[in-house]
Backbone as CSV, one residue per row, in Angstrom:
resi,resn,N_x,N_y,N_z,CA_x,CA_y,CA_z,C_x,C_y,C_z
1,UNK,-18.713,26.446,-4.242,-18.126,25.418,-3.388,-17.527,24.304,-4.237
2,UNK,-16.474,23.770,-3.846,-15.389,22.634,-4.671,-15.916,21.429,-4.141
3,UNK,-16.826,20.956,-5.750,-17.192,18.953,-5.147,-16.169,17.993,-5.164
4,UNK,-16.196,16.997,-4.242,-15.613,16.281,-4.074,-16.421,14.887,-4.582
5,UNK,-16.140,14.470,-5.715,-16.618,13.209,-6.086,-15.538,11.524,-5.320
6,UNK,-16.005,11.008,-4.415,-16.053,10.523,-3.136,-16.348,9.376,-2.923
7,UNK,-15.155,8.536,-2.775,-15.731,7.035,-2.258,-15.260,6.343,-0.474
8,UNK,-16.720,6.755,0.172,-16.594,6.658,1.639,-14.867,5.813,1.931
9,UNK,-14.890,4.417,1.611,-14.340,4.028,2.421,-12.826,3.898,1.835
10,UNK,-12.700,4.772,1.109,-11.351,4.659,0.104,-10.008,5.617,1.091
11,UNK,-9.044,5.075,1.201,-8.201,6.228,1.831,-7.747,7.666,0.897
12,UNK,-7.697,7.186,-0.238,-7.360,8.329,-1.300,-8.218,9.328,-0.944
13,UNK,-9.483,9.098,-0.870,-10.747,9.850,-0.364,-10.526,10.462,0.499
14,UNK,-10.687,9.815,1.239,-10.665,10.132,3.047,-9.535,11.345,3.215
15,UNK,-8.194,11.012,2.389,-7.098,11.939,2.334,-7.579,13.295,2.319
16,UNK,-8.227,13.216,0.665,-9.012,15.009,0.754,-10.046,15.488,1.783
17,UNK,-10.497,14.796,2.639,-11.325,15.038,3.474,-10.986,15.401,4.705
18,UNK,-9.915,15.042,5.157,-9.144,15.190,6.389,-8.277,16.238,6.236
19,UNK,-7.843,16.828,4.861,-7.154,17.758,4.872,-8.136,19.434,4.749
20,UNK,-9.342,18.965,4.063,-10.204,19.966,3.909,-10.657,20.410,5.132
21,UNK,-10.929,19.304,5.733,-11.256,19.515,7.516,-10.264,20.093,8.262
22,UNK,-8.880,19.789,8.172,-8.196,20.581,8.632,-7.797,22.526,8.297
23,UNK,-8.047,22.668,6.719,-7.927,23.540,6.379,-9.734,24.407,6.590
24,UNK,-10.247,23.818,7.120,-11.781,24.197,7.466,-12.515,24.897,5.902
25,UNK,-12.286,24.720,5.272,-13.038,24.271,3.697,-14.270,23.320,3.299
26,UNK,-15.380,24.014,3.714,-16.284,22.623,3.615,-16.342,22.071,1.575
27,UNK,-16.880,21.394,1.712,-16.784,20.587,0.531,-18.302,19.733,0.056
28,UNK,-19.166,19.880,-1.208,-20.212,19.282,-1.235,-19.803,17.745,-1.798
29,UNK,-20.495,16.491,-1.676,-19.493,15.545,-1.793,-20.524,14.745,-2.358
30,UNK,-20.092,14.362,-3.532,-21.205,13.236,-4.583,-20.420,11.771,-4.355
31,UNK,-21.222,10.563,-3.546,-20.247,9.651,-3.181,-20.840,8.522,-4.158
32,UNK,-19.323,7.974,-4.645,-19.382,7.090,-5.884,-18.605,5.961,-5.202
33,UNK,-18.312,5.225,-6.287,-17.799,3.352,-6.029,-17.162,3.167,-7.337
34,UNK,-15.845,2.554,-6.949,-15.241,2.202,-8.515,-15.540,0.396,-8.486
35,UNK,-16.245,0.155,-7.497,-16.967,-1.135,-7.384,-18.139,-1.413,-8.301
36,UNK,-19.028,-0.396,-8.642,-20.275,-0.670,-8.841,-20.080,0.052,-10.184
37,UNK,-19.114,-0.003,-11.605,-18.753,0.561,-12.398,-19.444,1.995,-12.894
38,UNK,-19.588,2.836,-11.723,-20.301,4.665,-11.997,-18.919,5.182,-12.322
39,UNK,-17.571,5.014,-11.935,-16.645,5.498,-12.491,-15.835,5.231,-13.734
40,UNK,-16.746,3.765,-14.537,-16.517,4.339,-15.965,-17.567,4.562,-16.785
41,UNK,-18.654,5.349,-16.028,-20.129,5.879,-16.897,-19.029,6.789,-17.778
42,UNK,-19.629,7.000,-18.780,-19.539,8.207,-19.667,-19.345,9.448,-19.640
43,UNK,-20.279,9.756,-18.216,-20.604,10.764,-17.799,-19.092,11.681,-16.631
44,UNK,-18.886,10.294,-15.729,-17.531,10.308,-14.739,-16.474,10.618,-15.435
45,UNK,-16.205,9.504,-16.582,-15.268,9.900,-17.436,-15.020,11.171,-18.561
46,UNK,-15.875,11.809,-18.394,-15.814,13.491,-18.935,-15.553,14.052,-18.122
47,UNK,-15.202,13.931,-16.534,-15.067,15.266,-15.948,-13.622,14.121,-15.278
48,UNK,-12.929,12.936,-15.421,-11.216,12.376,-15.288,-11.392,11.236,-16.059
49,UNK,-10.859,11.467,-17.134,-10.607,10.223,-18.279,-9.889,8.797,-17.460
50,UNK,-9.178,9.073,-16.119,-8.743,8.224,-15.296,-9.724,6.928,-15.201
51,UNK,-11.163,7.754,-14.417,-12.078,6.627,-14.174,-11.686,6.610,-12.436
52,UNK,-11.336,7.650,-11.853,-10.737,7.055,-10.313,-11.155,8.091,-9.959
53,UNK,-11.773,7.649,-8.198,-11.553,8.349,-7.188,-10.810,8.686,-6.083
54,UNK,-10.582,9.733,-5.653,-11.297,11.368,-5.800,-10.916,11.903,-6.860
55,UNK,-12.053,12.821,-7.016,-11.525,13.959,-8.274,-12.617,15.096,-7.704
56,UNK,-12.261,16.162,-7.907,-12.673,17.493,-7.578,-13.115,18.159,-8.619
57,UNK,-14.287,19.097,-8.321,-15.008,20.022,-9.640,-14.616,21.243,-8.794
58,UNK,-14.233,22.477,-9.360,-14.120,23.376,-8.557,-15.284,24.700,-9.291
59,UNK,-15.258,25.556,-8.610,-16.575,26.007,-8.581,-16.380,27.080,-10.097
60,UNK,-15.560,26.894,-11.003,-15.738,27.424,-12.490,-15.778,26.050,-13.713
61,UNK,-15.966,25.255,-12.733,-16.360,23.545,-13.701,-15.280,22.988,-13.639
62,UNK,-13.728,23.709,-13.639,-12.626,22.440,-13.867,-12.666,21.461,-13.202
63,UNK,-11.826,20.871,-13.517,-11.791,19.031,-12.703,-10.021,18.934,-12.843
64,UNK,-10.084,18.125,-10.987,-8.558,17.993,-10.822,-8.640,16.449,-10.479
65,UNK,-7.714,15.174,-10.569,-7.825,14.593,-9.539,-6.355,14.241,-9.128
66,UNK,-6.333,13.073,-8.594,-5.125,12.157,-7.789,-5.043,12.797,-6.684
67,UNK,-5.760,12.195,-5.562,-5.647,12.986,-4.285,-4.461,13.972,-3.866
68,UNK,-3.174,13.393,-4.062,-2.167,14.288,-3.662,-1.901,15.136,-4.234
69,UNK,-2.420,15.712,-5.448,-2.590,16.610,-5.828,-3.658,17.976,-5.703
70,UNK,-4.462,16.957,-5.580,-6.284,17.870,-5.275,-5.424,18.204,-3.308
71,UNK,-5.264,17.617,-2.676,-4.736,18.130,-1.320,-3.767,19.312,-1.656
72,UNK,-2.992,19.449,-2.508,-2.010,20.556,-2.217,-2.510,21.625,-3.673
73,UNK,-3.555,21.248,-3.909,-4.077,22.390,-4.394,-5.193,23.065,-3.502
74,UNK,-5.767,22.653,-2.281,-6.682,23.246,-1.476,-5.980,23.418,-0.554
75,UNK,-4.946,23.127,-0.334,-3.623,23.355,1.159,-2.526,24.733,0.385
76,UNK,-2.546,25.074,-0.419,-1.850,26.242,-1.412,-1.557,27.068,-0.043
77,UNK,-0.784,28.022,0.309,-0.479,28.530,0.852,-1.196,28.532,2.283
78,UNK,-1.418,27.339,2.949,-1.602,27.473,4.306,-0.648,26.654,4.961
79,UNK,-0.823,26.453,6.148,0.282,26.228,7.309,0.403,24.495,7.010
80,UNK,-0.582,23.666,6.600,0.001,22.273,5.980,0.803,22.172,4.884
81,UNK,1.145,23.350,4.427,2.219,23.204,3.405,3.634,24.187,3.965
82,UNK,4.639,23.473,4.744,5.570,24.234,5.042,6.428,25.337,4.282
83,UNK,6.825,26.347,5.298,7.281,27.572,4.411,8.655,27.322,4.364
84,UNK,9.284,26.147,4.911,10.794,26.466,5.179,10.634,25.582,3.542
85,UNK,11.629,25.680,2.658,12.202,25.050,1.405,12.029,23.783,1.705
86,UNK,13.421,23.168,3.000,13.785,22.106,2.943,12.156,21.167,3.328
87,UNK,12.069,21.784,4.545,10.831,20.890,4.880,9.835,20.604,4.026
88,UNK,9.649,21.623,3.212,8.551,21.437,2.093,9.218,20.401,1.352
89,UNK,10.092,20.404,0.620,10.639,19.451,-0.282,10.921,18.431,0.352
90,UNK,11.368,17.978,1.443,10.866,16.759,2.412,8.926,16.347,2.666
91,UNK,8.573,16.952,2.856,6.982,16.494,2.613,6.726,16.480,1.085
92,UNK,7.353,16.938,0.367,7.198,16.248,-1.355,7.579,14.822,-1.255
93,UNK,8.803,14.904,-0.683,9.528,13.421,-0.619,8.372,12.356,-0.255
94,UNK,7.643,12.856,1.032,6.779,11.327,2.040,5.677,11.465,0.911
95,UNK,5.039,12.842,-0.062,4.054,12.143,-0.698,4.482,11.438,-1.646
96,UNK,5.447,11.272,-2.162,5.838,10.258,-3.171,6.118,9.337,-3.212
97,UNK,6.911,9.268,-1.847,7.256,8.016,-1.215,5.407,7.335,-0.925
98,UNK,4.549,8.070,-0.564,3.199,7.225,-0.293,2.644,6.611,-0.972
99,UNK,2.727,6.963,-2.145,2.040,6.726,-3.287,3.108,5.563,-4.181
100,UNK,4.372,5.577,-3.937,5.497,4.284,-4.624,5.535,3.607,-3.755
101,UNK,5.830,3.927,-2.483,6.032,3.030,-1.653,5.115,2.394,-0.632
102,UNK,4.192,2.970,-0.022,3.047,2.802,0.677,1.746,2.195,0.685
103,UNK,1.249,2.915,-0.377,-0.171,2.953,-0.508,-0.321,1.351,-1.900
104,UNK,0.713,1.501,-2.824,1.183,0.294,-3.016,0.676,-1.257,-2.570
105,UNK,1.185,-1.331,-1.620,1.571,-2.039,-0.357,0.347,-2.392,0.530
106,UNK,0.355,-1.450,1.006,-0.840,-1.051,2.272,-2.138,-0.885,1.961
107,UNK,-2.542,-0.393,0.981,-3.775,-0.418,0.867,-4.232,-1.483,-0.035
108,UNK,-3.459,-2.029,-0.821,-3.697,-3.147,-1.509,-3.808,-4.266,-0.358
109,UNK,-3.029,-4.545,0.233,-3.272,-5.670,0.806,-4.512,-5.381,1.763
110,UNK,-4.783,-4.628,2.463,-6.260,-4.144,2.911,-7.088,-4.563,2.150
111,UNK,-7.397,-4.215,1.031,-8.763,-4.265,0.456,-8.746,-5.856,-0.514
112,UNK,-7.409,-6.568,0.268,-7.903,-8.224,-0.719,-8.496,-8.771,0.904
113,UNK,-8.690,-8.255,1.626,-9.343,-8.031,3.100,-10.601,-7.787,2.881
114,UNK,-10.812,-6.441,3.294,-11.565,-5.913,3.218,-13.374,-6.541,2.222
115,UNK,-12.125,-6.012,0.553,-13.441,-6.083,0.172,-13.626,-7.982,-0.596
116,UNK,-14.812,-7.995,-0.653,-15.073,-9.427,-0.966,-14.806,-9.833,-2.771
117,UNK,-15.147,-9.210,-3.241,-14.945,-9.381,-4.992,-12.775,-9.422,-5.219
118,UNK,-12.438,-8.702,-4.268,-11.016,-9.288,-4.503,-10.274,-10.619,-3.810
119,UNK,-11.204,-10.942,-2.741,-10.394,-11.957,-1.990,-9.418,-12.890,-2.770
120,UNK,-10.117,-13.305,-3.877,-9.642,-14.129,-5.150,-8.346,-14.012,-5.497
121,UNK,-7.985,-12.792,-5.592,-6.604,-12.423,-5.219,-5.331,-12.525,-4.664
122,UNK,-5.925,-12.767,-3.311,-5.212,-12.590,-2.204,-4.563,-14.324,-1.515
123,UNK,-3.523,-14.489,-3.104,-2.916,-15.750,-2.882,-1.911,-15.811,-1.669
124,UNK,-1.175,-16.981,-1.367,-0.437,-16.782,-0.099,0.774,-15.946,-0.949
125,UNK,1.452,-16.182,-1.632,2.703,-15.433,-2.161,1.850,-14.149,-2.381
126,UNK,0.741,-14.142,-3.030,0.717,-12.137,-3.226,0.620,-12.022,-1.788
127,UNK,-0.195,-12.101,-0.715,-0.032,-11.442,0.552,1.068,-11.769,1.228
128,UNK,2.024,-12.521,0.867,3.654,-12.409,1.886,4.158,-11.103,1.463
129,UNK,3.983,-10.888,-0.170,4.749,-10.230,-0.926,4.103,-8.813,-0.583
130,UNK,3.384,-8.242,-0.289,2.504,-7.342,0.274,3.028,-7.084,1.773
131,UNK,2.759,-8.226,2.187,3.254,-7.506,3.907,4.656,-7.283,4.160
132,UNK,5.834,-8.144,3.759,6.890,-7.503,3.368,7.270,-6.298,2.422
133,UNK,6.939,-5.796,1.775,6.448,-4.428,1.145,5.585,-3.588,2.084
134,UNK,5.034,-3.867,2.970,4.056,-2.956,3.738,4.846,-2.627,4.784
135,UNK,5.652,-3.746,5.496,6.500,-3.736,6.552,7.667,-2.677,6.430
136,UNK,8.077,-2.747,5.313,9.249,-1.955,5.059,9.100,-0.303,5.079
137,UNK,7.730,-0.498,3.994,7.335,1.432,4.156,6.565,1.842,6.036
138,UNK,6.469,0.576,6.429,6.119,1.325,8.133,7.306,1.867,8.381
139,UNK,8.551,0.180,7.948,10.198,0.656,9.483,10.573,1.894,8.131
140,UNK,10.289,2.640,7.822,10.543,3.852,6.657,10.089,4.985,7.937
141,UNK,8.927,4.862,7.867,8.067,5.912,8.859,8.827,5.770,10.084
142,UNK,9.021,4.350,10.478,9.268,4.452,12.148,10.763,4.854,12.290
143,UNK,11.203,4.936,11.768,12.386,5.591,11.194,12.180,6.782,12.128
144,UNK,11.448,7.722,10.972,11.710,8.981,11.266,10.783,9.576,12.359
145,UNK,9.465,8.533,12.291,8.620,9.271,13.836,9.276,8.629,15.355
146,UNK,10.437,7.919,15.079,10.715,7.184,16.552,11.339,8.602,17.086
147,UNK,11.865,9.556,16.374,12.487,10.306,17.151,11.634,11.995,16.463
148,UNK,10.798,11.974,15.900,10.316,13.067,15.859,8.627,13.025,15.601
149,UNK,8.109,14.509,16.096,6.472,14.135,16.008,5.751,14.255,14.839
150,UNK,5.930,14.842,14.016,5.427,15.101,12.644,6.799,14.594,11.247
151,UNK,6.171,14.010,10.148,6.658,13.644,9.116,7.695,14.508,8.482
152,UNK,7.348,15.410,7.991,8.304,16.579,7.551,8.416,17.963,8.553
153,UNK,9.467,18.515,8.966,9.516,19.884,9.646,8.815,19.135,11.167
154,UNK,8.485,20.840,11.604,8.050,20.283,13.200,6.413,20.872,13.389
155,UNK,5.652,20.481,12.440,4.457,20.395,12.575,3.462,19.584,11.571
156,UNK,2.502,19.573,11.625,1.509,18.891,11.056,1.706,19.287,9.295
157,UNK,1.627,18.518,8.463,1.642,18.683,7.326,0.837,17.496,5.962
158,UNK,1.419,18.176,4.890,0.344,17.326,4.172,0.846,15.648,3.976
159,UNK,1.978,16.089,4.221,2.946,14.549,4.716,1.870,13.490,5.614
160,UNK,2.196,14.331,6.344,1.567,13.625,7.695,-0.349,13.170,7.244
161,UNK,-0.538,13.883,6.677,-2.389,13.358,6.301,-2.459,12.559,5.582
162,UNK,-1.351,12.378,4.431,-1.434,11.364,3.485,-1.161,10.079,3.638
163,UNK,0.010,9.881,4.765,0.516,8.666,5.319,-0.610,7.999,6.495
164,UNK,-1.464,9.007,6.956,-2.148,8.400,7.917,-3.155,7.631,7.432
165,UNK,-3.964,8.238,6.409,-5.227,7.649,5.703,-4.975,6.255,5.895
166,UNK,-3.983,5.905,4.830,-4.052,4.156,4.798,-3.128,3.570,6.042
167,UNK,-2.582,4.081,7.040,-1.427,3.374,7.980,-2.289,2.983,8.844
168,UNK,-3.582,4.455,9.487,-4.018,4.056,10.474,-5.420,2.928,10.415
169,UNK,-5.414,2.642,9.038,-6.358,1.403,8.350,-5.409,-0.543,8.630
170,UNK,-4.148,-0.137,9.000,-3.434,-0.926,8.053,-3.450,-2.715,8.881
171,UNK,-4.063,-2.484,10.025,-4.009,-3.540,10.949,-5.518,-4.671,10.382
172,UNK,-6.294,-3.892,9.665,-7.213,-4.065,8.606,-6.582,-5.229,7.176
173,UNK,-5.477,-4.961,7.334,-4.517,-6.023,6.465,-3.739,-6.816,6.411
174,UNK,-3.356,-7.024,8.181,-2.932,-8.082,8.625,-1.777,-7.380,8.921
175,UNK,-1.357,-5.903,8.921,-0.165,-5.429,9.404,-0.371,-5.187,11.397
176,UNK,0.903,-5.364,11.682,0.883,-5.556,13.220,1.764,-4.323,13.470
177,UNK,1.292,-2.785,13.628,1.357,-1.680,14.013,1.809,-1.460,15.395
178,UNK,1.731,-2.503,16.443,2.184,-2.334,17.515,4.058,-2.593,17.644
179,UNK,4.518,-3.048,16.261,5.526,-3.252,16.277,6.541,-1.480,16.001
180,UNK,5.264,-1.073,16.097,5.903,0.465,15.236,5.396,1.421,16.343
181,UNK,5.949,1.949,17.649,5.631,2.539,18.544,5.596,4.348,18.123
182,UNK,6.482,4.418,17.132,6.678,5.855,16.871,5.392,5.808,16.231
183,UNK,5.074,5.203,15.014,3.720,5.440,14.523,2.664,5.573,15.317
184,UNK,2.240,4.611,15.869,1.393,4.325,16.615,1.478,5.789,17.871
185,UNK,2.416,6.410,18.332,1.891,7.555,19.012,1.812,9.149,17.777
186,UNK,2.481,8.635,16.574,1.992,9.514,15.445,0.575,9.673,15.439
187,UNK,-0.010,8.287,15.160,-1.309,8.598,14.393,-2.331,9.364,16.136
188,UNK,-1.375,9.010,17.304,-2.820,9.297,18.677,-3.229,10.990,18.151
189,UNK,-1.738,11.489,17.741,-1.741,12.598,17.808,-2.072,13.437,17.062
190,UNK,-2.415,12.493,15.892,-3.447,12.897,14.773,-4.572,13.155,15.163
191,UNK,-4.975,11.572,15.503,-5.933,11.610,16.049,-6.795,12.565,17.270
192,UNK,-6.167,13.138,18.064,-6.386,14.057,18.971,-6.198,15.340,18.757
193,UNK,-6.014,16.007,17.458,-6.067,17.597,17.061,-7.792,17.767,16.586
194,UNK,-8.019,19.184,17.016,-9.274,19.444,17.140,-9.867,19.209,15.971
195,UNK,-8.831,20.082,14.713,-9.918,19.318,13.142,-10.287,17.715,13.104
196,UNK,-9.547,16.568,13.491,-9.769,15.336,13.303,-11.143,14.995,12.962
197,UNK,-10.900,14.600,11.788,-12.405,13.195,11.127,-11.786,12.088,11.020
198,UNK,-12.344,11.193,11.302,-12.532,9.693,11.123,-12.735,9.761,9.624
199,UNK,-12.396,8.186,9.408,-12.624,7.828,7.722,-14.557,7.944,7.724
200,UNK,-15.133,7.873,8.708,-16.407,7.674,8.135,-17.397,9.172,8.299
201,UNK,-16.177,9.861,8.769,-17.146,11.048,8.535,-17.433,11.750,7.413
């Protein structure tokens, strides 16, 4: 079985978890904190010199991480990875775009929220500069979900799992999601497919 070394409330996390759940792959899961410095033990850092979570052991010892990667190495030829070319290379596009443009943005400004050891941070110019950056990668999304139901192609994909993790967090950061109606019936419909986990499952 492929461990998932795991920090509950992280969206990067949560990403591989929601996709494993979808691909019905259970997963044994050792849950760490890049808060409480276990991800630069000695020990963490022999199996991702990174120091970050998620990272995956798979069951002959290797080690993978950067979520969007560990996702489309356990999504390898199933139906979250589209068969048409274009669409696939369009869901390359939204994970890259998530990770430059998004997660950036969005999850940063969340967690000068969220967690308490960053508040310190979270000057008025860095959080303008954040929610205008956050704002922009939503009207990005609302873009393309105002007139269609899934991110890339016409079904559920790894697009679509990666953008949700931190979007459907994002009101958590002072972003106002009701301004984004396409999203907002994106994520119901996430939310309402039978694999669905919550971040805290």
């Amino acid at each position: 079985m492929i461990t998932l070394y795991d920090m509950p409330d992280s969206g990067n996390s949560y990403k591989v978890r929601l996709a494993a759940a979808h691909l019905g792959r259970p997963l044994r899961r050792v849950t760490m904190s890049s808060r409480d410095g276990s991800t630069r033990s000695p020990g963490f850092l022999a199996k991702n010199p990174i120091g970050k979570l998620p990272t995956i052991e798979l069951a002959d010892g290797r080690f993978l991480a950067e979520s969007n990667a560990i996702m489309l190495y356990l999504a390898e030829g199933s139906a979250l990875v589209p068969a048409d070319s274009y669409d696939r290379a369009k869901m390359y596009e939204w994970l890259f775009f998530e990770q430059y443009s998004h997660e950036p943005a969005i999850a940063v400004r969340r967690a000068l929220f969220v967690y308490e050891e960053r508040r310190h941070l979270a000057t008025p110019e860095r959080l303008a500069q954040l929610l205008d950056a956050g704002n922009r990668a939503l009207t990005v999304m609302e873009t393309r979900l105002a007139g269609h139901d899934w991110l890339a192609g016409d079904a559920l994909s790894l697009a679509d799992i990666a953008l949700y993790a931190y979007t459907h967090t994002a009101e958590e950061g002072g972003y106002d999601l009701a301004l984004y109606p396409g999203i907002v019936g994106w994520m119901a419909r996430i939310a309402a497919l039978p694999a669905h986990i919550g971040l805290s499952a």
